[in-house]
VEXKEKE-522964 format. One record per residue (C-alpha): residue number from 1; residue in three letters; x, y, z. Coordinates in steps of 0.001 Angstrom, whole numbers, padded with zeros to 6 digits. Last residue first. Example, Ala and Ser with C-alpha at 12.3 -4.5 7.8 and 13.67 -1.06 7.14 Angstrom:
<rs>
(2 'SER' (013670 -001060 007140))
(1 'ALA' (012300 -004500 007800))
</rs>
This chain:
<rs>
(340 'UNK' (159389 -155543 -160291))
(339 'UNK' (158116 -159250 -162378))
(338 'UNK' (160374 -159422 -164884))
(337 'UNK' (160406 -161551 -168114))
(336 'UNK' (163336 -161203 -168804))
(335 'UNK' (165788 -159925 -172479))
(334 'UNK' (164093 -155910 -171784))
(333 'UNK' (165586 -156371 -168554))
(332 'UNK' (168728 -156287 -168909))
(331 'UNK' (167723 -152918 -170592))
(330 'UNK' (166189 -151339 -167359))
(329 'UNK' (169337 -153033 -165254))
(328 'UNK' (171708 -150954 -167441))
(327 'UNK' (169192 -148139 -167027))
(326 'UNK' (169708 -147841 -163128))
(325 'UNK' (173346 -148896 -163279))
(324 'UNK' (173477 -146104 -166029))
(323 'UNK' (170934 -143646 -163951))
(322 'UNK' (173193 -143803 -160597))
(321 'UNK' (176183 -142219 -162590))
(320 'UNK' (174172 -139526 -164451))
(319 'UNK' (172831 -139095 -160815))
(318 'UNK' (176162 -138540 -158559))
(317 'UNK' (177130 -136067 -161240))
(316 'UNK' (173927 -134371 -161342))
(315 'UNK' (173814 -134346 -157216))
(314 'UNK' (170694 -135349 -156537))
(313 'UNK' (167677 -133462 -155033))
(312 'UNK' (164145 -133855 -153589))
(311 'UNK' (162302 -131069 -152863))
(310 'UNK' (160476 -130157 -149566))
(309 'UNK' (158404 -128631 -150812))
(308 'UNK' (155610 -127383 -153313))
(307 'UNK' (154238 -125368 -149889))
(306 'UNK' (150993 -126164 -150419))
(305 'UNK' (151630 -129898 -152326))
(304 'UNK' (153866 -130096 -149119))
(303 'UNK' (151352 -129108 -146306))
(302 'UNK' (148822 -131650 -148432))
(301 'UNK' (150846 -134675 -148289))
(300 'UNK' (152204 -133636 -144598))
(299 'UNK' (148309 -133922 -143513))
(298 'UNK' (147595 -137080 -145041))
(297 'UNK' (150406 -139057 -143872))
(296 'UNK' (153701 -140493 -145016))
(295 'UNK' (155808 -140839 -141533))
(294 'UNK' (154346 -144429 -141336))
(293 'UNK' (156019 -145031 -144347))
(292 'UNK' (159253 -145224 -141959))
(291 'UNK' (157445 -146589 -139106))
(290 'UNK' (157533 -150178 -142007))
(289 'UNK' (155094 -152279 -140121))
(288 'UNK' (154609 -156267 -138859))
(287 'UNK' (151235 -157002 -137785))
(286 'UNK' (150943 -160196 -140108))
(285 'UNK' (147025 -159714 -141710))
(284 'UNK' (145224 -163112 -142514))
(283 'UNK' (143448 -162296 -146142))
(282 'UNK' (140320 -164014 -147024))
(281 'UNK' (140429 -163744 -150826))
(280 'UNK' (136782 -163212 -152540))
(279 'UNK' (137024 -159820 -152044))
(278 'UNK' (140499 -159435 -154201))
(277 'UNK' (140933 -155638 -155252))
(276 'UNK' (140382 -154485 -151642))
(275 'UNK' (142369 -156894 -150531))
(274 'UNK' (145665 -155591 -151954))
(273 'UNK' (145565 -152352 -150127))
(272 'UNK' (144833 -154068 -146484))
(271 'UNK' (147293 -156971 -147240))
(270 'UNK' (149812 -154190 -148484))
(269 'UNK' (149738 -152402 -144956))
(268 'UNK' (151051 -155268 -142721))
(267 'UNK' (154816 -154829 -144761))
(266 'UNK' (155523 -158252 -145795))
(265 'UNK' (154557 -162337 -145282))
(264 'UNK' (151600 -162239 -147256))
(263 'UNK' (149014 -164609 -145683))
(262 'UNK' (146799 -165789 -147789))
(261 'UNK' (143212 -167630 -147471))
(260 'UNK' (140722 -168886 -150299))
(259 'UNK' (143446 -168976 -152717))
(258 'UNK' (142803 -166885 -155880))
(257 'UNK' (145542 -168464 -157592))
(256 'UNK' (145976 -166117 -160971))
(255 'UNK' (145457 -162714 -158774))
(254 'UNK' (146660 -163885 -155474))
(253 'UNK' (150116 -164648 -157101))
(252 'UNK' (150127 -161463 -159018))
(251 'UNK' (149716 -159476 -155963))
(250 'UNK' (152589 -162033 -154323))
(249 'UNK' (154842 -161134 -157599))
(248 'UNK' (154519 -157170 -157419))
(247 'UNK' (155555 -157224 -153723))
(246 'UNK' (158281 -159807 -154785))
(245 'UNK' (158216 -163083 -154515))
(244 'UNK' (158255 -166565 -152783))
(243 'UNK' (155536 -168845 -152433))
(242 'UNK' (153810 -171501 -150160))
(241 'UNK' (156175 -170306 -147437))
(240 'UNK' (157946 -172399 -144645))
(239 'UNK' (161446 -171985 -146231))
(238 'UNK' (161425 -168640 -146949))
(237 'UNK' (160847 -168176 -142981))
(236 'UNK' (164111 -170275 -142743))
(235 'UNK' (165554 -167944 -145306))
(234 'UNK' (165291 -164520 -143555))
(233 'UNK' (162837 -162355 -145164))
(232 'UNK' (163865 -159900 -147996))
(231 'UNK' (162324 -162746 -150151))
(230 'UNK' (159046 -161394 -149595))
(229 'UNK' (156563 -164387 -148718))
(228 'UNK' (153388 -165870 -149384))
(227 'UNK' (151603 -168271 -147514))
(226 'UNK' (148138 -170037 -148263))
(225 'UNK' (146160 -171326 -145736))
(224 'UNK' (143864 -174640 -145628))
(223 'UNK' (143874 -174403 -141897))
(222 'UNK' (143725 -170416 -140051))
(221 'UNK' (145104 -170977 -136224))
(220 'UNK' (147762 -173510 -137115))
(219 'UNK' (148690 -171758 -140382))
(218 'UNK' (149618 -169121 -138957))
(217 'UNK' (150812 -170235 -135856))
(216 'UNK' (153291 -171866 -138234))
(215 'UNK' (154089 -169000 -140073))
(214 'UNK' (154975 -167057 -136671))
(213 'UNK' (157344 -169509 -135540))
(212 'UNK' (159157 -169485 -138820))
(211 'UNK' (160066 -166208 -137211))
(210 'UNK' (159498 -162513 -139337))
(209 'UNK' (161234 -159665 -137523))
(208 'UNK' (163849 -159578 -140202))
(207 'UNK' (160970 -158421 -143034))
(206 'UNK' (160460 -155380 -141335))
(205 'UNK' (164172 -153888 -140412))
(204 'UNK' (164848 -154364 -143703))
(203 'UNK' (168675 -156480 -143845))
(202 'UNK' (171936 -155198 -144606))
(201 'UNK' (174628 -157696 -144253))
(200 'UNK' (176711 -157469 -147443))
(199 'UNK' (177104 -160646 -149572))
(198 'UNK' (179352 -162003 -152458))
(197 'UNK' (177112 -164093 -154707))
(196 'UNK' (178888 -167273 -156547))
(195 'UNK' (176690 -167486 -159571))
(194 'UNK' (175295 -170954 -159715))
(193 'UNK' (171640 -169464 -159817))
(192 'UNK' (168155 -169621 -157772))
(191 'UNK' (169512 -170490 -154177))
(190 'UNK' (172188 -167631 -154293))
(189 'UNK' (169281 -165616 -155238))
(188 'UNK' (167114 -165879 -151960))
(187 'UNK' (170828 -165369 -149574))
(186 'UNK' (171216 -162210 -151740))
(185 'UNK' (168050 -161289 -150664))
(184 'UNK' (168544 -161744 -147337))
(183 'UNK' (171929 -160185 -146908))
(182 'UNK' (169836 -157010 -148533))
(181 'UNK' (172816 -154573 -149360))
(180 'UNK' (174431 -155579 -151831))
(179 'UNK' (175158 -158178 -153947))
(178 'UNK' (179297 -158570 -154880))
(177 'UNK' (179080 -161122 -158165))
(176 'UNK' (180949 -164371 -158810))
(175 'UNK' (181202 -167114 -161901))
(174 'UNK' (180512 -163890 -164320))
(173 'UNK' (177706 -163627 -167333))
(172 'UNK' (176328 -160405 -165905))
(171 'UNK' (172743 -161617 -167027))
(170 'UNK' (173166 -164002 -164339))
(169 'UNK' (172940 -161419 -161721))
(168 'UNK' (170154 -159142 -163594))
(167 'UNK' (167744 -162287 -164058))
(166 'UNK' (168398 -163708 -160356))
(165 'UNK' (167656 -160290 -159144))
(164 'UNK' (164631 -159575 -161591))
(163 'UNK' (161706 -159496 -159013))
(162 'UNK' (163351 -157954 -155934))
(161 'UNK' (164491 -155339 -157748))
(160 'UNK' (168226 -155066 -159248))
(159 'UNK' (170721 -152443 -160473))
(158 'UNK' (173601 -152294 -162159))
(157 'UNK' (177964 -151891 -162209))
(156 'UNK' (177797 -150355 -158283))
(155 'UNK' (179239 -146648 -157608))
(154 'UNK' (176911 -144185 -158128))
(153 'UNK' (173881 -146687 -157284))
(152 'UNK' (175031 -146274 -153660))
(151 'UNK' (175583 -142410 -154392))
(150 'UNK' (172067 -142368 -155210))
(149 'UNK' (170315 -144163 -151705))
(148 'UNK' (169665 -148087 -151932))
(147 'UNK' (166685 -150098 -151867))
(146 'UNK' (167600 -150683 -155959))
(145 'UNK' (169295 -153762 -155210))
(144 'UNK' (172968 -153220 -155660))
(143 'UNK' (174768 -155534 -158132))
(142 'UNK' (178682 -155218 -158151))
(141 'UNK' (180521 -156642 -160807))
(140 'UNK' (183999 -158708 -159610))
(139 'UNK' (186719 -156894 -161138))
(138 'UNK' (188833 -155906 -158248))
(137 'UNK' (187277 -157863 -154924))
(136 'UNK' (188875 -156072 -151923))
(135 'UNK' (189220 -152570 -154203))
(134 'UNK' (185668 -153206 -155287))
(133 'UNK' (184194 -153960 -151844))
(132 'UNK' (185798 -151012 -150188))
(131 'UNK' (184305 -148927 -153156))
(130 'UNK' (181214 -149911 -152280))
(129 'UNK' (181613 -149080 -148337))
(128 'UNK' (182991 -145601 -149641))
(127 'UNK' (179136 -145056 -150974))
(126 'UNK' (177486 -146164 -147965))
(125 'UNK' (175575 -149170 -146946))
(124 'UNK' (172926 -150166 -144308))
(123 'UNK' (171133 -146864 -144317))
(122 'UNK' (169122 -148304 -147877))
(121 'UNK' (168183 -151185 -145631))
(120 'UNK' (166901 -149222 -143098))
(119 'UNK' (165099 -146947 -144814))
(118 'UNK' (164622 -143274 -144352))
(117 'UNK' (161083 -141112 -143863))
(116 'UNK' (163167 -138378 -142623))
(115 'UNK' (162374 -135963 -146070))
(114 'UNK' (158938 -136110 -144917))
(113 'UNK' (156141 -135515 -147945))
(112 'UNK' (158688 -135586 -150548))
(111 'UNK' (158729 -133527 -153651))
(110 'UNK' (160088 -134073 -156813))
(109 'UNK' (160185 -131578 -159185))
(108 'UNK' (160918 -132711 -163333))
(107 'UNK' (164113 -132176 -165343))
(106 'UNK' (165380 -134967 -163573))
(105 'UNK' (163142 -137876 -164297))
(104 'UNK' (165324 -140961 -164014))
(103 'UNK' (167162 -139763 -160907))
(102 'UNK' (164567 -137870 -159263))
(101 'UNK' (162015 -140775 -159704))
(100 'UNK' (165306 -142772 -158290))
(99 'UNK' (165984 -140108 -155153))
(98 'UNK' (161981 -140335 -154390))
(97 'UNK' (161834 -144118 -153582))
(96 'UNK' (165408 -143554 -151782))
(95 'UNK' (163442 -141123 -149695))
(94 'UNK' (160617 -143451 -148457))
(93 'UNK' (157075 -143846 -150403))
(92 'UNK' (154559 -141160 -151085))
(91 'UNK' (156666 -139881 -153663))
(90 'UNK' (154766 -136413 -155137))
(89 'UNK' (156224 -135479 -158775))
(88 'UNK' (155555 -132302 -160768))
(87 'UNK' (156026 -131761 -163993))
(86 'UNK' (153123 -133669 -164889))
(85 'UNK' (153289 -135417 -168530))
(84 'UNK' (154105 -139171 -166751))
(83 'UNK' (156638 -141408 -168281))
(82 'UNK' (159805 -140495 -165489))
(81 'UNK' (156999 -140625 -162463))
(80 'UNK' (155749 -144487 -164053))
(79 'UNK' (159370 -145569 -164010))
(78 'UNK' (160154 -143965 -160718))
(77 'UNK' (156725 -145644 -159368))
(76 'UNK' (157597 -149241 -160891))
(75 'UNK' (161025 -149270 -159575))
(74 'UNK' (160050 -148226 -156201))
(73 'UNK' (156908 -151038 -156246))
(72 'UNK' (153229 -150156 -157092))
(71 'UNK' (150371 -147393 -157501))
(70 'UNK' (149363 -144923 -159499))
(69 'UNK' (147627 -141485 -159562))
(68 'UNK' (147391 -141962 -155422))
(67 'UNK' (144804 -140033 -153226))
(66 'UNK' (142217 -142159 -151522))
(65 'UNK' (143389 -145644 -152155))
(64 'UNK' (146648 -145790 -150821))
(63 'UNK' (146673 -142727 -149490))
(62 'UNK' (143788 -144097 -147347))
(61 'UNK' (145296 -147481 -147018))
(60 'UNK' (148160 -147123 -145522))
(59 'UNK' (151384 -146663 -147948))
(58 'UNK' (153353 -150185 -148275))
(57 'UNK' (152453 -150730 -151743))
(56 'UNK' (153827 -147493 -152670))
(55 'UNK' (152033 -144535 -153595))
(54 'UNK' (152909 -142230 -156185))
(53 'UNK' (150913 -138433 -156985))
(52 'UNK' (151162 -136383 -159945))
(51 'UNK' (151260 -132716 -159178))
(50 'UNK' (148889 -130457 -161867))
(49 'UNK' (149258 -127612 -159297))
(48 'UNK' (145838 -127156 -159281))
(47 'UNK' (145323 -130580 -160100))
(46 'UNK' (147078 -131549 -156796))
(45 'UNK' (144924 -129439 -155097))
(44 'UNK' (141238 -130063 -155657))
(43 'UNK' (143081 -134284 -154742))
(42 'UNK' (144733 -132789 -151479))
(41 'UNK' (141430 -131426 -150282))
(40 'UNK' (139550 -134095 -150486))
(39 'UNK' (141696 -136386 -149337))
(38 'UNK' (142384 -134250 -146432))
(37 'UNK' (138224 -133479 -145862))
(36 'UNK' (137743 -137310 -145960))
(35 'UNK' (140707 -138236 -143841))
(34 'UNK' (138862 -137241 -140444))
(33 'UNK' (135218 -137970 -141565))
(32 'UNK' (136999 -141833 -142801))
(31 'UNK' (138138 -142183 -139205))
(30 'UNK' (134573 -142225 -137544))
(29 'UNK' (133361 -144327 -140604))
(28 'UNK' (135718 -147236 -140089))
(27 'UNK' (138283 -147544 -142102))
(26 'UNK' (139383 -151653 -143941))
(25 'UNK' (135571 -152810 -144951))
(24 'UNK' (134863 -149017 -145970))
(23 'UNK' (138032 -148701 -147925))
(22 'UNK' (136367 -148890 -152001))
(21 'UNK' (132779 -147688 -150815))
(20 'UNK' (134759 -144944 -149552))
(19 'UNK' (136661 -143920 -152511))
(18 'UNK' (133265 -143050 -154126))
(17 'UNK' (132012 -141189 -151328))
(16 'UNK' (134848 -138653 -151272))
(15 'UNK' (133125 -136159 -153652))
(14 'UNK' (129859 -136627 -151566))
(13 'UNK' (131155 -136489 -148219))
(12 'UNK' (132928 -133334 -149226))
(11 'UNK' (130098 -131989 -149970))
(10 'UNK' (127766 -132986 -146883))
(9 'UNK' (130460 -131056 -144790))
(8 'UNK' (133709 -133025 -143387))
(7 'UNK' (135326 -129741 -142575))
(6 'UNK' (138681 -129274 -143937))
(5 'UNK' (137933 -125833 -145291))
(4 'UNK' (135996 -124774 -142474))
(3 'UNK' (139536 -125614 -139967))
(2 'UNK' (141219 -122828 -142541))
(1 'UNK' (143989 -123755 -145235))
</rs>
């Protein structure tokens, strides 16, 4: 694609306009004539090759916004990826993100913008480190959050998200469960059941950096606010919040509460996506970001709907396994309310 193609010209102004009045208050105009021609571009594109495109929360604001068919959590993109009529799939999220659309759509293409866009948390465990667990605790179900790579999910009994864990672990109906691999988040749902929860120390490398320090500057500099916190934090910073929750549960939060301030204690780019929706909601921004979502831009979006690579792939074996503790959580479920 030529220079002239990704020109901001009076067009592509035009077409783009509309998601503009949307971002204005979060990109300045200078940067919007950069992204413009990209998002442009990438949306003539994508229904070209009739691509379907998923943004996490955690995805700046301009894919965000600018270029995503739907929004949400992992869970929530793989599910909407598996119900969608496209054939082809476009994760703008982190590999693992793109593994599980992979995993519970298979007979469709997924492509990933940066196949190096990792996770920390995910890198924390490996599948032989599972099976370590089982043979040290034989017969104790293993629940693995679902920030975890395929052969993870291979080898664990069912799945989690953030929202459900408490749901999933009690659902199990046993006095002890292994949790893997947030530390953190098994910490959060050891508080919210009698289940004894065996731990592995994985944590993000986000949420960790969070101090109660930093809530109560917070709240010193900005009175009357409201905080709300993932529980992949550590638990003293749980302990100063307002609320705790998962990505889906703090927009949900905001929605019913309308505070007049929040803080969400997470990944610095979901204040910027979720304020757009909330105008009346004064949002205090945390700085803290995820540099592997970083590696989602505009530019590799576009080189990979051009290319239609790279590809995501699973091992079928490894993913028939990795879909049961996937759909064993999915029909868990069905008896919660869940929030993903």
């Amino acid at each position: 694609m030529s220079d002239n193609t990704l020109a901001y010209t009076p067009a592509v102004k035009a077409a783009t306009g509309p998601i503009y009045e949307r971002v204005k208050d979060l990109i300045p105009e200078v940067e919007w004539a950069v992204y413009a021609p990209l998002i442009h571009a990438i949306n003539e594109l994508k229904r070209e090759r009739k691509a379907y495109i998923l943004a996490h929360n955690y995805q700046t604001p301009e894919i965000y916004h600018g270029i995503a068919d739907y929004t949400g959590d992992s869970l929530g993109l793989a599910q909407q990826g598996a119900k969608t009529d496209a054939d082809v799939i476009v994760m703008c999220g982190v590999r693992f993100m793109a593994e599980t659309a992979k995993i519970l759509a298979p007979q469709k293409k997924v492509l990933m913008p940066d196949m190096s866009a990792g996770c920390s948390l995910a890198a924390s465990i490996t599948a032989e480190d599972v099976r370590e667990l089982k043979r040290k605790y034989p017969g104790v179900p293993v629940v693995a959050y679902v920030n975890t790579y395929a052969d993870v999910r291979a080898e664990v009994d069912i799945c989690c998200t953030s929202g459900n864990a408490v749901e999933i672990v009690e659902s199990l109906g046993a006095d002890k469960v292994i949790f893997l691999p947030d530390g953190y988040l098994g910490r959060y749902v050891a508080t919210q059941t009698d289940v004894e929860i065996i731990l592995w120390e994985g944590a993000c490398e986000v949420h960790e950096k969070f101090t109660p320090d930093d809530i109560r500057v917070f709240r010193a500099d900005h009175p009357g606010l409201e905080v709300i916190a993932h529980p992949e934090c550590p638990p003293e910073v749980l302990a100063e919040a307002d609320f705790v929750g998962s990505t889906a549960g703090m927009i949900k939060y905001v929605a019913d509460n309308r505070p007049a301030k929040v803080a969400m204690i997470t990944e610095c780019s979901m204040s910027d996506n979720v304020s757009v929706n909330f105008p009346d909601v004064e949002f205090i921004r945390p700085c803290n970001f995820c540099p592997h979502m970083r590696k989602i831009t505009l530019a590799k979006v576009l080189k990979c709907l051009q290319d239609m690579g790279p590809e995501i792939h699973v091992d079928p074996a490894v993913a028939e396994k990795a879909r049961l503790s996937t759909e064993r959580m999915l029909t868990a479920g069905k008896r919660h309310s869940r929030e993903d």
